[in-house]
N, C-alpha and C positions, 0 to 999 in steps of 0.2 A: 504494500500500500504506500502512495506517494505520500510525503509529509510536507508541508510547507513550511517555510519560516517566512514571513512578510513582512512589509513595514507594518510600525506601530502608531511611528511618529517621524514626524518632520520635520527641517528647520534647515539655516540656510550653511555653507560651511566657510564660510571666514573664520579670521583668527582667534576670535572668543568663544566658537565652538569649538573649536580643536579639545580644548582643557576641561570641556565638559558635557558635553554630547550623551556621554554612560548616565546623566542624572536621570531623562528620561529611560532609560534601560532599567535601572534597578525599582522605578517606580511601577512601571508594565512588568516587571516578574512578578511583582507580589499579587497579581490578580488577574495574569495568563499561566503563569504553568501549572498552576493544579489541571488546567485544561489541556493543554500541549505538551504536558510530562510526557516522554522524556527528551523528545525536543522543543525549544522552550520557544517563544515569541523574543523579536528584536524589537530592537531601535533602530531603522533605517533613515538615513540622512542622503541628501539630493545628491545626487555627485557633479549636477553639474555640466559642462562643457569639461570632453576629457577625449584626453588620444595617450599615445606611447610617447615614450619624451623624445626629442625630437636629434639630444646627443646620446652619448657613453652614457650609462647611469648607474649608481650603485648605492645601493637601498641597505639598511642597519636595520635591524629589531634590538631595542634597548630592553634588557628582561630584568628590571628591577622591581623590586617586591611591593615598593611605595607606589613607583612612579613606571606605566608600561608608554613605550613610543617606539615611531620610525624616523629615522632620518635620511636624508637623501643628498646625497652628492653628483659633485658631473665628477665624468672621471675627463680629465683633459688630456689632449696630443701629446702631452711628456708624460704621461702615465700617473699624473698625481691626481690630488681631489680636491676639489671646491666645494666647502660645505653650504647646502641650498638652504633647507629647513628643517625644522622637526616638527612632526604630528605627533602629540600627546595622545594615548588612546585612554588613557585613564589612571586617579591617582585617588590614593586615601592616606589616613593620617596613621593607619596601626593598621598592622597587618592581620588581625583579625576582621578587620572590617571587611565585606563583601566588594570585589572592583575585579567586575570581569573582563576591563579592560587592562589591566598592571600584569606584567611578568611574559612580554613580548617575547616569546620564547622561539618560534620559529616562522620563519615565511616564504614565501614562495608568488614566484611573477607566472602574469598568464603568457604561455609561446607570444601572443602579439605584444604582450608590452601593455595592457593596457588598463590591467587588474592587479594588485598585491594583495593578497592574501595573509593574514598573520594570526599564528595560534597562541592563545591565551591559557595557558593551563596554570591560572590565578590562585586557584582557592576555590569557598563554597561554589561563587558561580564562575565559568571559565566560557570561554566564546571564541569565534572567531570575528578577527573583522577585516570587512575590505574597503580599500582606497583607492581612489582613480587616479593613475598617472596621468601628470599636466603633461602641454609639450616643454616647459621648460624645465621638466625632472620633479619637481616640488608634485605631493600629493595632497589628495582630500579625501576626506572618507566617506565611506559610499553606504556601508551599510556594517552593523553591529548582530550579534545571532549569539543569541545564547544557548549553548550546547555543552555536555558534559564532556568535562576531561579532555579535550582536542589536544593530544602533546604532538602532533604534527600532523601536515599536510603542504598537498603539492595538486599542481594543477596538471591535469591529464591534456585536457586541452582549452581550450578559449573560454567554454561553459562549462566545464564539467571537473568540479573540487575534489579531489579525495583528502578524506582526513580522517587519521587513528583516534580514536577512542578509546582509552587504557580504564578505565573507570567501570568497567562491566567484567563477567568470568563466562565466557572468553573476553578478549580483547576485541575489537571488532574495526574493520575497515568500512566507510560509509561514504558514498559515493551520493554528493550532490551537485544537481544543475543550477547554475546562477543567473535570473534572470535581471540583468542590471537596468530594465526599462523598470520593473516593477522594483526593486531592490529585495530580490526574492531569492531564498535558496529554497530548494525541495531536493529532501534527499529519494534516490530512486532506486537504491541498493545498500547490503551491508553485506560483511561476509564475517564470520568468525575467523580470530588470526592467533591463538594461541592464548599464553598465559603472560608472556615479556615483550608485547610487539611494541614498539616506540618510535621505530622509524618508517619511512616510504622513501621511496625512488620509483618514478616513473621511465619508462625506456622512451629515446628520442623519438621515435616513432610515433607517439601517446598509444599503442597498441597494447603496451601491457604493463601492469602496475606490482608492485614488489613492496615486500614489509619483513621486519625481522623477527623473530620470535626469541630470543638470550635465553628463556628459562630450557625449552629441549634443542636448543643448538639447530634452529632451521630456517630457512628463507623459504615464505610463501610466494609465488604465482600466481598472475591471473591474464587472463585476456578480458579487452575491453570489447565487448560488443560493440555495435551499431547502433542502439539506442541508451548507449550509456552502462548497461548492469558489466558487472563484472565475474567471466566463470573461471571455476579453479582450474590451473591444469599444470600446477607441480608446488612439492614441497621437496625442498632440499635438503638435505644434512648435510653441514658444515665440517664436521670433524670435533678436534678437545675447543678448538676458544670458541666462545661464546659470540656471533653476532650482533653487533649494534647498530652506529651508523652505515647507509649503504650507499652507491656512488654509480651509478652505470657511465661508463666511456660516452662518449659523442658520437663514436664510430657504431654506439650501440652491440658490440661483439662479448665485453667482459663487465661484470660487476666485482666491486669490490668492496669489502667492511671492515671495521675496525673492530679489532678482539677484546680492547679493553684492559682489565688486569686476567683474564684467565688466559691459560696456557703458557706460563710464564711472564705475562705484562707486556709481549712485546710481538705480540701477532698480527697479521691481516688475511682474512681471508680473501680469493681470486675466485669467481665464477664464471664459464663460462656460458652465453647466452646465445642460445639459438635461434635458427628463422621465425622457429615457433613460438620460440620466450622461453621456452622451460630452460634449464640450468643444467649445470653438472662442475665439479670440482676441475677449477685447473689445475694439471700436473704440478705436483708439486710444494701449492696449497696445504698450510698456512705458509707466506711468507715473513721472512724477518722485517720489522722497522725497528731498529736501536734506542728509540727513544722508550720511554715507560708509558705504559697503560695508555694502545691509541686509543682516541676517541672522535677522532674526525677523519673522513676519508676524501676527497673531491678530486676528480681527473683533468689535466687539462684541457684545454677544447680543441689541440692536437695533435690528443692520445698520446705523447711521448713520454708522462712522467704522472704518476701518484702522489699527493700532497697529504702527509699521513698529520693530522695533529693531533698531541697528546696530554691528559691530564695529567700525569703526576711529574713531568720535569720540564711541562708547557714549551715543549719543543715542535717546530714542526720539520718532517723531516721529508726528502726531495727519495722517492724511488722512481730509478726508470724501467718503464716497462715493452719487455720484449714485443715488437710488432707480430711476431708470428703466434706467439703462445699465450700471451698478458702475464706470462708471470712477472715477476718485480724482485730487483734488487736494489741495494741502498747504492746510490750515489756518495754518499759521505756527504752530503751537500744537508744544510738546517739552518732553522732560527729559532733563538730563545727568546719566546713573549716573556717570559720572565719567573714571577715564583708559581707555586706548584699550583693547579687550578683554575690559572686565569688566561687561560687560553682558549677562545668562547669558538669561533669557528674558520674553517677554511671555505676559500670561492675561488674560483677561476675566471678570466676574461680571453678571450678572442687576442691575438700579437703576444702569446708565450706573458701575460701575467697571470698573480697568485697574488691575495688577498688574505689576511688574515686577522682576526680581531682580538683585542686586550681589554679583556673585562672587569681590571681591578684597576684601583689605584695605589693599593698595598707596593709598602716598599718604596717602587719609584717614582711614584705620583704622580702616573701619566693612564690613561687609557684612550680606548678608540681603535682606531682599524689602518693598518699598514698595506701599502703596495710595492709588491714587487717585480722586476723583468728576471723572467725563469730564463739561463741560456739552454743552448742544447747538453750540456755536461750535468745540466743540474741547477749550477751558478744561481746566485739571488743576487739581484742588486737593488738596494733599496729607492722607493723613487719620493723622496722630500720625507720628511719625518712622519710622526704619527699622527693621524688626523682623528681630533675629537668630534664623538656624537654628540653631546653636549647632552647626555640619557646617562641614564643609571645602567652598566652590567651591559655594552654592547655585548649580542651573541651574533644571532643569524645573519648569513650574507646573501643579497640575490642582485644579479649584475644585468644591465638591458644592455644590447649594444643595437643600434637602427640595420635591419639589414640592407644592404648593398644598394645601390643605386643602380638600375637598369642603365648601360649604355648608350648614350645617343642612338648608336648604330648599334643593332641588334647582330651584327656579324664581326664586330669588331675586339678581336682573339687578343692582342695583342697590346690592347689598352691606347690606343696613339690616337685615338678620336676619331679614325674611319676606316673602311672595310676595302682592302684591298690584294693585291698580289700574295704581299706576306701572310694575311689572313687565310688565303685559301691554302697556302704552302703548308701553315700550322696544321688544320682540319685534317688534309690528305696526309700528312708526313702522321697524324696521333690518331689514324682512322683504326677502328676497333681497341682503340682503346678500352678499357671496362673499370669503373671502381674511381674514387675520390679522387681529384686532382687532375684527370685526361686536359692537358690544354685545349684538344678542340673542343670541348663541351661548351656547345655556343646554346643548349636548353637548360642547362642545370641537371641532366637527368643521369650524372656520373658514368656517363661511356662519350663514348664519339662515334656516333653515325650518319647513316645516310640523311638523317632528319638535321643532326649539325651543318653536314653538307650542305643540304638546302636553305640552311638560312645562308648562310657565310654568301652563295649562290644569288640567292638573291635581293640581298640587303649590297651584292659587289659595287663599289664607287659611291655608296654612302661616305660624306662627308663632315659628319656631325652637325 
């Protein structure tokens, strides 16, 4: 049966809502959920005029217990950041008090860019809430949903949320559609996921959705149908560590997790992923990361390298991984966020960067989120110092970058602004090509064919 969440209430979002928005929210629980137990009635707020931000962008969840927010940065041409704004999603004075906006624990952007999604797993009531990307990167919030226990989620695709629910026996994966004309979620699926599920990873494809389970040592599967539900079609066994956070490659071929403190504190498991999505151990599997107890895994987005980060010596450490196999070895390559614990999350960008967030101020009296240029050995180079959220307890990272700009000339291989001699040289010289990167791919569809041909063909003497 489908469930709605809807709006409740409404209002406009300038700057004095940002800070208070939830007041409507905790007022409308006390006299919808006995009705809508156990998913509960929101607060939705307008969102507005809204698209994907229009440069680089890279979005913070602040997960403090007082005070929950997002902030948002441009990431600029030298790879550093300019801080735009912060959205408040909610604050209280004691932490027993009910604020199922505070403790901005994890989030996630929609493939277009033009949704953030952040899970609240606050206390008595916890929620999710979404924001509309400006085109200038700054957001607004779109709508508030109070729901138990959400400790993550990820978007499948443009409409369609998945989000863990740990608050039930089993743990349960719930799959909802976002109507952002109405500011409406309805959930139209759930699946049992175990007893320790905490994380999700969806495959690039949005075809199939992944969750861990830590307490019997397994990665669930699913395939996403066509009208959104999701059906099982594998559980994995990891082996002795324990899975946590999960990671799938960009190339979509391997998944990886961080083992935590079991199997000696210094594991990661490797999976292979099929056409189908189902799994199987890669050879080899568990691999070593030198650092203690990983606890975050992210790939870069040109498959060359694993970015393991770890709670107990808040190291993150650089493995590279075999094109042919996925397995991973250490590079010797790292960085120390600093003392033990405060090392909140790893993210990747597009041009070999790595991201990563400092969630205390213990000790060195700085936090916030660091960028850095990954070389191909590993290499880190920092790009300007640490940039504050100006939030309690940065953790989660999610990065937009605008895709590509269509070329003037639709056969123009070669990037020089028009479609000529060289252009067709390129196409026939890389014909059958198959797989990521074929320079004639003048369609995007990763090979080089007769269909490339034909444009390069007849786009010839195009001049921009």
């Amino acid at each position: 049966m489908e469930r709605h969440i809807g709006p409740t209430s409404a209002g406009s979002v300038g700057r004095r809502v940002r800070s208070v928005w939830w007041k409507e929210a905790r007022i409308m629980k006390r006299f919808v959920v006995r009705w809508l137990n156990p998913v509960c009635a929101c607060c939705a707020l307008s969102a507005g005029a809204f698209a994907q931000s229009s440069a680089p962008a890279v979005f913070v969840s602040n997960n403090g217990n007082l005070e929950g927010s997002v902030t948002s940065f441009r990431l600029e041409s030298n790879h550093t950041l300019t801080f735009l704004d912060r959205n408040i999603t909610g604050t209280r004075q004691n932490i027993n008090d009910p604020c199922p906006g505070c403790n901005a624990y994890d989030l996630s952007l929609t493939p277009d860019g033009r949704f953030l999604a952040v899970a609240h797993a606050a206390g008595d009531i916890d929620s999710i809430t979404i924001h509309a990307v400006q085109p200038d990167g700054t957001i607004n919030p779109a709508g508030a949903f109070v729901m138990p226990t959400p400790i993550d989620c990820a978007w499948i695709s443009n409409d369609l949320l998945a989000v863990i629910q740990s608050d039930f026996s089993p743990d349960r994966v719930v799959v909802f559609r976002y109507d952002d004309e109405a500011a409406q979620l309805t959930q139209i699926d759930q699946e049992n996921a175990g007893s320790g599920s905490s994380y999700l990873a969806v495959h690039p494809t949005g075809n199939f959705v992944y969750a861990n389970d830590s307490i019997v040592k397994q990665v669930f599967a699913w395939r996403v149908e066509a009208d959104g539900t999701l059906t099982p079609i594998d559980t994995e066994s990891v082996g002795a560590p324990f899975p946590l956070e999960l990671a799938v490659s960009p190339n979509g071929l391997w998944m990886y997790s961080a083992g935590g403190i079991s199997d000696g504190g210094n594991k990661v498991i490797g999976l292979n992923i099929a056409v189908d999505g189902t799994l199987t151990n890669i050879a080899g599997s568990p691999f070593i990361s030198p650092g203690a107890s990983p606890s975050n895994v992210y790939v870069g987005r040109d498959n060359m390298h694993l970015f393991v980060g770890h709670g107990t010596d808040a190291t993150v450490r650089v493995l590279a991984i075999n094109q042919s196999t996925g397995a991973t070895t250490d590079t010797g390559k790292s960085f120390d966020v600093g003392l033990q614990g405060t090392l909140g999350d790893v993210s990747t960008a597009p041009g070999g960067l790595m991201f990563v967030t400092d969630n205390s101020m213990a000790i060195d009296g700085v936090q916030g989120i660091y960028s850095f240029s990954v070389a191909t050995d590993g290499s880190l180079t920092q790009n300007g110092g640490i940039y504050s959220t100006q939030g309690i307890a940065p953790r989660s990272i999610a990065v937009w970058t605008p895709p590509p700009q269509p070329p003037a000339c639709a056969g123009d291989l070669d990037g020089n602004g028009d479609t000529d001699s060289t252009d067709l040289n390129i196409v026939l010289t890389d014909f059958g090509c198959a797989g990521a990167g074929c320079p004639g791919d003048a369609d995007g569809d990763q090979d080089t064919d007769s269909t490339d041909l034909n444009i390069v063909l007849t786009d010839f003497g195009c001049a921009g």
